[in-house]
PDB file as gemmi writes it, atoms N, CA and C in Angstrom:
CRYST1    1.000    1.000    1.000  90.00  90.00  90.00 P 1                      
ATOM      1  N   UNK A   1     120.435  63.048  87.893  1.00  0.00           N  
ATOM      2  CA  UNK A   1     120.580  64.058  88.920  1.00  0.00           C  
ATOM      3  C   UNK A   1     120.133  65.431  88.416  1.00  0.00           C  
ATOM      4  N   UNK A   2     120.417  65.464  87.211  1.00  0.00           N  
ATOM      5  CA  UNK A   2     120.030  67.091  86.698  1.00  0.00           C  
ATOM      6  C   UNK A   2     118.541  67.403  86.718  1.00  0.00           C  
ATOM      7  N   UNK A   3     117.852  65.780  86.618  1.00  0.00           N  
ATOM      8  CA  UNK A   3     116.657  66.150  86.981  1.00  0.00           C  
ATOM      9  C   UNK A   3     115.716  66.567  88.244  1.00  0.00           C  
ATOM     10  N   UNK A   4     116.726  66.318  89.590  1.00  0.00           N  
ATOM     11  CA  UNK A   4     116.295  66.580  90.670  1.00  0.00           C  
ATOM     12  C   UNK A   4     116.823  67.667  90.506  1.00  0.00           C  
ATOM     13  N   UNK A   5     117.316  67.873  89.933  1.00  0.00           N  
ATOM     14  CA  UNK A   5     117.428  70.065  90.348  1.00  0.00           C  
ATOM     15  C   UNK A   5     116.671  70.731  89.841  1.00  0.00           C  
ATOM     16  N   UNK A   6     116.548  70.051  88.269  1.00  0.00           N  
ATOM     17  CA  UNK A   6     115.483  70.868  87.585  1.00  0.00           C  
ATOM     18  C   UNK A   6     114.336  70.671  88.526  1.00  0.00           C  
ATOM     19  N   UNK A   7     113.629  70.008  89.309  1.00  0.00           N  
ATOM     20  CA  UNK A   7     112.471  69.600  90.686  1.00  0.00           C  
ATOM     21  C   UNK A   7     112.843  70.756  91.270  1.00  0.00           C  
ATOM     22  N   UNK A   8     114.316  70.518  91.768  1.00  0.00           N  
ATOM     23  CA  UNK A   8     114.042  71.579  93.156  1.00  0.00           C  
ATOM     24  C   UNK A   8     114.214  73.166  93.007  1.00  0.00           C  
ATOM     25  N   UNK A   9     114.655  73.112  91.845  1.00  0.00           N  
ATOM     26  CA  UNK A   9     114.431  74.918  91.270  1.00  0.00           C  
ATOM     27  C   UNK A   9     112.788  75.231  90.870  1.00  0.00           C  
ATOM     28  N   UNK A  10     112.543  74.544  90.252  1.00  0.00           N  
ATOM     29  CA  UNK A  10     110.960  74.557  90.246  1.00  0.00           C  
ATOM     30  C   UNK A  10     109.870  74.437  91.439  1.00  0.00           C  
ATOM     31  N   UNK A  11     109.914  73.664  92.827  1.00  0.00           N  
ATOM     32  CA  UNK A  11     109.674  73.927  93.726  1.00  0.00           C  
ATOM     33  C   UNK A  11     110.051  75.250  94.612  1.00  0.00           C  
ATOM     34  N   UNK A  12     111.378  75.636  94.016  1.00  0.00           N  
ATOM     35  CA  UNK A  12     111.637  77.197  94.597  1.00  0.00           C  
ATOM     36  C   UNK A  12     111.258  78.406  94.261  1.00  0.00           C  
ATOM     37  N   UNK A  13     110.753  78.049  92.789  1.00  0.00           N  
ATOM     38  CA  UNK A  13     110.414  79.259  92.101  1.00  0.00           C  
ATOM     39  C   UNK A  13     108.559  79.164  92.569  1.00  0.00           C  
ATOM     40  N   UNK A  14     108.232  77.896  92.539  1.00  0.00           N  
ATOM     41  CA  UNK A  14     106.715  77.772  92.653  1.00  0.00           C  
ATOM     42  C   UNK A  14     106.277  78.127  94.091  1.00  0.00           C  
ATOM     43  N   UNK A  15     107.417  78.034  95.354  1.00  0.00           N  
ATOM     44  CA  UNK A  15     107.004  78.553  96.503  1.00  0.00           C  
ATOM     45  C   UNK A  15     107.437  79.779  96.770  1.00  0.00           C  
ATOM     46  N   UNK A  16     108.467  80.611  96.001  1.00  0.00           N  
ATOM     47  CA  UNK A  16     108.905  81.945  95.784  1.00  0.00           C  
ATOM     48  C   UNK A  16     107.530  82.762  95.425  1.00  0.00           C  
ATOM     49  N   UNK A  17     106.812  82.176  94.642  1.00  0.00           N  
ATOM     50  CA  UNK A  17     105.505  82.945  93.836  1.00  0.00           C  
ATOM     51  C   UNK A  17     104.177  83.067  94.918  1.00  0.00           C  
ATOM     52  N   UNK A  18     104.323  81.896  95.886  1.00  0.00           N  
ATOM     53  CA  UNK A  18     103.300  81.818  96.595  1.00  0.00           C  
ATOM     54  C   UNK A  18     103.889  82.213  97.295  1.00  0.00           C  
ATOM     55  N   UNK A  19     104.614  82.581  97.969  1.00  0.00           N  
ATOM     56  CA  UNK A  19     104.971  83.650  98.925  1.00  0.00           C  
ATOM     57  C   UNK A  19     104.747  84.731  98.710  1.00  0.00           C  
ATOM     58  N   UNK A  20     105.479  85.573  97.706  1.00  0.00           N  
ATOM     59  CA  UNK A  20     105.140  86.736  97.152  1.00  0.00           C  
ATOM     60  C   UNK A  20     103.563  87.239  96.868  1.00  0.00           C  
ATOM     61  N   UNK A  21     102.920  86.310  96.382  1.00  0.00           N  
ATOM     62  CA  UNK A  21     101.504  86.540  96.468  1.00  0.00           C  
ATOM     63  C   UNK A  21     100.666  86.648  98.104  1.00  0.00           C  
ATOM     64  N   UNK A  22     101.114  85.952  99.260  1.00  0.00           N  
ATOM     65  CA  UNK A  22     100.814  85.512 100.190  1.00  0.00           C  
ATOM     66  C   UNK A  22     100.997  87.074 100.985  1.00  0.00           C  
ATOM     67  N   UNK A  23     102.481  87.637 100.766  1.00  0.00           N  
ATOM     68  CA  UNK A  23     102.640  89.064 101.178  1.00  0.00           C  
ATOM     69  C   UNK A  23     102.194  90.310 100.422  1.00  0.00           C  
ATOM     70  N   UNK A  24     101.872  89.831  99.264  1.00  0.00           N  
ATOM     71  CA  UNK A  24     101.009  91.081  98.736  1.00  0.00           C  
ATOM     72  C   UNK A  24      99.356  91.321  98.998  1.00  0.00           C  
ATOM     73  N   UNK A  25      98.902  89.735  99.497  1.00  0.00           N  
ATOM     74  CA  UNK A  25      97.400  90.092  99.689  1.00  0.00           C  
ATOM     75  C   UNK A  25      97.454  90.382 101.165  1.00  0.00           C  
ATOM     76  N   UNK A  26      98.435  90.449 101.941  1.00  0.00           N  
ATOM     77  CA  UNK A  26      98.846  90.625 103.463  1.00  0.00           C  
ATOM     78  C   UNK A  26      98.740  91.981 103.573  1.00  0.00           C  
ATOM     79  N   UNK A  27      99.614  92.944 102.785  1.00  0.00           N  
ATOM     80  CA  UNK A  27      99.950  94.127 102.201  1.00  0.00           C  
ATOM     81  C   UNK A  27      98.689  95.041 101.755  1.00  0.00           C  
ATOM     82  N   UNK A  28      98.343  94.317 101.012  1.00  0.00           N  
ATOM     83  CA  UNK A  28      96.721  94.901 100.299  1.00  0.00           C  
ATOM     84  C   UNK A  28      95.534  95.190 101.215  1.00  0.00           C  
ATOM     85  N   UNK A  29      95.714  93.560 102.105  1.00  0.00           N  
ATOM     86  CA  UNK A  29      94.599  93.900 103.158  1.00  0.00           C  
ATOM     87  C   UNK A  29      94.324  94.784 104.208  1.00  0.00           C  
ATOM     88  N   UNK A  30      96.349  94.992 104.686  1.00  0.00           N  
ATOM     89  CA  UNK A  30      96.291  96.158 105.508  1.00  0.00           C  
ATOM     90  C   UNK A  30      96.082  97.368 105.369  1.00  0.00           C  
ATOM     91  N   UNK A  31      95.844  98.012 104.073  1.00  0.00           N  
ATOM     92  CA  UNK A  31      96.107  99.262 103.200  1.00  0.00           C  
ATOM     93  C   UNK A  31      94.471  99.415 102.871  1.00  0.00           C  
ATOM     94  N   UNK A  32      93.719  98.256 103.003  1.00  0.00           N  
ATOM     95  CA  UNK A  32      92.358  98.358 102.820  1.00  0.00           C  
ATOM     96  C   UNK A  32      91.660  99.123 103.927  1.00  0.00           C  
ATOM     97  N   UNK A  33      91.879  98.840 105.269  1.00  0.00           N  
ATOM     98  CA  UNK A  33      91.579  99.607 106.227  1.00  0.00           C  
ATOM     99  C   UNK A  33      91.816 100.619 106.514  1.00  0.00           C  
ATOM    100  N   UNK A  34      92.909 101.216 106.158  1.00  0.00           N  
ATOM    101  CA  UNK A  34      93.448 102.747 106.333  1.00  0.00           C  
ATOM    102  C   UNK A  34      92.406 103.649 106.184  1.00  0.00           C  
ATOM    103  N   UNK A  35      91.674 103.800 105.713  1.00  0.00           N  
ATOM    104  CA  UNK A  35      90.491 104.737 105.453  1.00  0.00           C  
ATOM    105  C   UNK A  35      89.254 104.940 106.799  1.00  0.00           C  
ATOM    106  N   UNK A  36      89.299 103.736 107.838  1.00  0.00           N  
ATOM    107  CA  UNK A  36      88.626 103.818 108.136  1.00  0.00           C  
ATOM    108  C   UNK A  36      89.266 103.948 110.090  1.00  0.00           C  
ATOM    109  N   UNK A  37      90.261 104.563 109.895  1.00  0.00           N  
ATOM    110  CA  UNK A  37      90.945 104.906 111.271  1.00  0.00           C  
ATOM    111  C   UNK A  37      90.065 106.285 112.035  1.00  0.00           C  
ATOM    112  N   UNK A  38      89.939 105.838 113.266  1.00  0.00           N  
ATOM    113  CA  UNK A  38      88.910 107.095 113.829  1.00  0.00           C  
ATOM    114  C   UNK A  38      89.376 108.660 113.897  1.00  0.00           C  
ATOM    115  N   UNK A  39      88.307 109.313 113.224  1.00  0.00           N  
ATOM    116  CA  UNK A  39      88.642 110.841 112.511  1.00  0.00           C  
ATOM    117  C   UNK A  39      87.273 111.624 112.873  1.00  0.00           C  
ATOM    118  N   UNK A  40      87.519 112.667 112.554  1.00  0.00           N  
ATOM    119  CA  UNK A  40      86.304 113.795 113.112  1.00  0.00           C  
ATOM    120  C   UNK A  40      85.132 113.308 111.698  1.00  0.00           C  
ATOM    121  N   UNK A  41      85.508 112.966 110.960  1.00  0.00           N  
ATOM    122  CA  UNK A  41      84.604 112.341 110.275  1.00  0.00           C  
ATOM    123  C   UNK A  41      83.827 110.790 109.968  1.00  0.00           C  
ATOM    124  N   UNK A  42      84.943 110.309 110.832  1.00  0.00           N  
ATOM    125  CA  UNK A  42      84.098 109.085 111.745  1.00  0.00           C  
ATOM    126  C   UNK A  42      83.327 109.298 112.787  1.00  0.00           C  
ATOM    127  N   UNK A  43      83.964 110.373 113.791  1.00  0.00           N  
ATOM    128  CA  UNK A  43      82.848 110.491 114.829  1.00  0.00           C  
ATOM    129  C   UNK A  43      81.422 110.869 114.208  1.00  0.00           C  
ATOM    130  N   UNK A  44      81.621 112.098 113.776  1.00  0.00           N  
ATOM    131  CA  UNK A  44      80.246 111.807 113.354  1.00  0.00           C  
ATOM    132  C   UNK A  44      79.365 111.812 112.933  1.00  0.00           C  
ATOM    133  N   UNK A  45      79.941 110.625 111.745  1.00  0.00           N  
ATOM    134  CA  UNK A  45      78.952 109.508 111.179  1.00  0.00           C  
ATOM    135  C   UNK A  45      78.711 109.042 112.517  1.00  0.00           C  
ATOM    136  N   UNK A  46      79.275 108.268 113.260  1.00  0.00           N  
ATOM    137  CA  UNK A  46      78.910 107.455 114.588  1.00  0.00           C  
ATOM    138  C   UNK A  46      77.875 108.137 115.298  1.00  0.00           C  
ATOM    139  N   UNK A  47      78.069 109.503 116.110  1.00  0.00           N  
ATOM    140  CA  UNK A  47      77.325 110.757 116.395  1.00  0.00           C  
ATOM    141  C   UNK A  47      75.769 110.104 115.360  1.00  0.00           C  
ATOM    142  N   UNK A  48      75.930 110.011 113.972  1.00  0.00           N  
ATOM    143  CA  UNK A  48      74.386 110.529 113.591  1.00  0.00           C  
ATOM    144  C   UNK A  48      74.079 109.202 113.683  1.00  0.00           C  
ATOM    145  N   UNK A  49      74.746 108.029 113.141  1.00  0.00           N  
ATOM    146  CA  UNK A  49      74.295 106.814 113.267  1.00  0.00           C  
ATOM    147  C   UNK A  49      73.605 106.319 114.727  1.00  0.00           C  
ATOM    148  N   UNK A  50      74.278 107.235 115.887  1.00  0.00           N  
ATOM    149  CA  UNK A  50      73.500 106.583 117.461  1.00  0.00           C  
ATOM    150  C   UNK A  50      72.093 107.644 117.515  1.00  0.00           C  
ATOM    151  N   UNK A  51      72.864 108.566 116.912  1.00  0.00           N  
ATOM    152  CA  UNK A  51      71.057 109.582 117.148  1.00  0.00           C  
ATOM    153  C   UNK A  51      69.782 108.733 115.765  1.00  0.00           C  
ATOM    154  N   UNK A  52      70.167 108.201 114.711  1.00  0.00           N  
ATOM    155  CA  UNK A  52      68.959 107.660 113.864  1.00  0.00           C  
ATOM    156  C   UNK A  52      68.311 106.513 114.531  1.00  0.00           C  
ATOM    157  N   UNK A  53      69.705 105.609 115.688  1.00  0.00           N  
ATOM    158  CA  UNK A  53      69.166 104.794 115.893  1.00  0.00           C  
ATOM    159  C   UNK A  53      68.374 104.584 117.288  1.00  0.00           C  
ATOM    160  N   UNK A  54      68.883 106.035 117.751  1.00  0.00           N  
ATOM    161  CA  UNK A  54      68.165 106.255 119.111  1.00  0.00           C  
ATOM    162  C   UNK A  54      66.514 106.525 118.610  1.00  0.00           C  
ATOM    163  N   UNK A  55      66.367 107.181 117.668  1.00  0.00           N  
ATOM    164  CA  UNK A  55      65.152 107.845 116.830  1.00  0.00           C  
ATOM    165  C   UNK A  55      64.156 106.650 116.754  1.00  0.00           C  
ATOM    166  N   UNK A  56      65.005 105.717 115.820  1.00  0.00           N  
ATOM    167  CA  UNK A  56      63.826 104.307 115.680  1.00  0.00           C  
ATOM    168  C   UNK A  56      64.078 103.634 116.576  1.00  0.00           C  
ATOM    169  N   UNK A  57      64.450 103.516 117.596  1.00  0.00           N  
ATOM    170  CA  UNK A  57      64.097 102.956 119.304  1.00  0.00           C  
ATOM    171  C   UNK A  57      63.326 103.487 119.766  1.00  0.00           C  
ATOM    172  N   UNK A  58      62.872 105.139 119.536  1.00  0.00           N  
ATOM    173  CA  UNK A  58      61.897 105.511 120.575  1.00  0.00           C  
ATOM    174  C   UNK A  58      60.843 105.311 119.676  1.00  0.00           C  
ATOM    175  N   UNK A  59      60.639 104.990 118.594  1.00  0.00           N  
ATOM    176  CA  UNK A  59      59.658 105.213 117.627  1.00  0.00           C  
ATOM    177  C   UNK A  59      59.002 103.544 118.213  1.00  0.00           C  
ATOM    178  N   UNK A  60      59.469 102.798 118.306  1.00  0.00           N  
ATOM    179  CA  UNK A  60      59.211 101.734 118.261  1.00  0.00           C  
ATOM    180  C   UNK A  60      58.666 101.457 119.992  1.00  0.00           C  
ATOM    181  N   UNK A  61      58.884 102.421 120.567  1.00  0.00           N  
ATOM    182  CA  UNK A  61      58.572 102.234 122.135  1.00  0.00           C  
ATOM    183  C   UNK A  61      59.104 101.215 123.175  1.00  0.00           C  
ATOM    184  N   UNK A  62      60.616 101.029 122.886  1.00  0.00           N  
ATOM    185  CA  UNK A  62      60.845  99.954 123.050  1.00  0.00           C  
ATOM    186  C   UNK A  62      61.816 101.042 124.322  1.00  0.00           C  
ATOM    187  N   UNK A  63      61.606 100.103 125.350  1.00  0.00           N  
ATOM    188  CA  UNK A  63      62.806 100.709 126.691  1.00  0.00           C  
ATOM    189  C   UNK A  63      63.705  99.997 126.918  1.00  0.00           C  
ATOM    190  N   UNK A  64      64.861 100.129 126.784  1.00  0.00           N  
ATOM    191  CA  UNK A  64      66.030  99.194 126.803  1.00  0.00           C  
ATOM    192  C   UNK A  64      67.175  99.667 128.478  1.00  0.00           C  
TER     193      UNK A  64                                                      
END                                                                             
C-alpha cells in the first residue's frame, strides 16, 4: 500500500508542475500583448502604414 501512495503523491506533484507551468505560459502570453493596446502611437504607425500603402497602390495603377 505504501507504494500506491508513493504513485499518487507523485502523480500530484507531476500534475501540480504541469499546471503551474500551464498558468505561467497563460500569464506570459497575456503580458506579451500589453504593448500593443491601441495608443496615439499605434495610430500612427497605422496612419503611415495606410498612407505607404495607399502610395504603392497608386504606383502600381491598380483601382480598387
Amino acid at each position: 500500500m505504501a507504494e500506491e501512495q508513493e504513485k499518487d503523491n507523485t502523480f500530484k506533484y507531476v500534475g501540480g508542475i504541469i499546471a503551474l507551468a500551464i498558468i505561467g505560459v497563460l500569464i506570459l502570453k497575456g503580458r506579451e500583448t500589453e504593448h500593443l493596446q491601441v495608443g496615439a502611437s499605434t495610430e500612427s504607425t497605422q496612419a503611415a502604414f495606410e498612407a505607404a500603402d495607399a502610395k504603392r497602390i497608386a504606383g502600381k495603377n491598380v483601382f480598387e
